[in-house]
C-alpha positions, 0 to 999 in steps of 0.5 A: 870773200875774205876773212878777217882773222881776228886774233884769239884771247891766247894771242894778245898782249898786254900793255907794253913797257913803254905803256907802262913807263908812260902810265907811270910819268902821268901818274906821278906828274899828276899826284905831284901837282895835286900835292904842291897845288891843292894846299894853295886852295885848301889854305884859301878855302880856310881864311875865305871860310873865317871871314865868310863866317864874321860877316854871316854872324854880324860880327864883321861889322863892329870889327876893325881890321885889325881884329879881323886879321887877329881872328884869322890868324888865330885860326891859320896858327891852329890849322898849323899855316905859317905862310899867308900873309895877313895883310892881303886881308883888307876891309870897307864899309858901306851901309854900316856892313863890312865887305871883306877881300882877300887878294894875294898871290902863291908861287909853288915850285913845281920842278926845276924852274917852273912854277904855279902862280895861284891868284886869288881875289875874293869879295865877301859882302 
């Protein structure tokens, strides 16, 4: 019956270069499209977070939209975000209660020419 050697602990190796390099290009493709990508949802969860807090405390309901956009903007200039546009910000009424949606769209340069499109359409009632 044959033996099948197996090789010691002395005479494996370890990753090689090529591993190496490959490890390093996932690594730093992930952490750019995390840095470029997260913002986009961290700014969304922000003025989602505003106007879900207009209607849970009632105030949404005697607001104009107007006043609704002046509140949010109040709150990007704080947390230093220059770049939403206030007017994908629009209000209906049913049932004396405000419902608040928020629909744009984000393009991220990625690298070169590919970008991310980022759609959000969200409905608060």
């Amino acid at each position: 019956m044959k033996q099948i050697r197996s090789k010691s602990l002395r005479e494996q190796a370890g990753v090689s270069k090529f591993g190496m390099l490959m490890m390093f290009i996932l690594i730093v493709a992930f952490l750019t499209f995390g840095l470029k990508v997260v913002p986009l949802y961290v700014d969304h969860n922000l003025v989602t977070g505003v106007c879900e807090e207009l209607i849970e405390s009632g105030e949404a309901a005697n607001m104009t939209t107007t006043d609704i956009r002046q509140r949010v903007s109040n709150t990007l200039r704080i947390n230093n975000i220059t770049d939403f546009d206030l007017s994908s910000i629009t209000v209906r009424r049913e049932n004396d209660q405000a419902i608040i949606t928020i629909a744009y769209e984000r393009r991220v340069e990625l690298i070169a020419n590919l970008d991310v499109v980022a759609k959000f359409n969200t409905v608060l009632q």
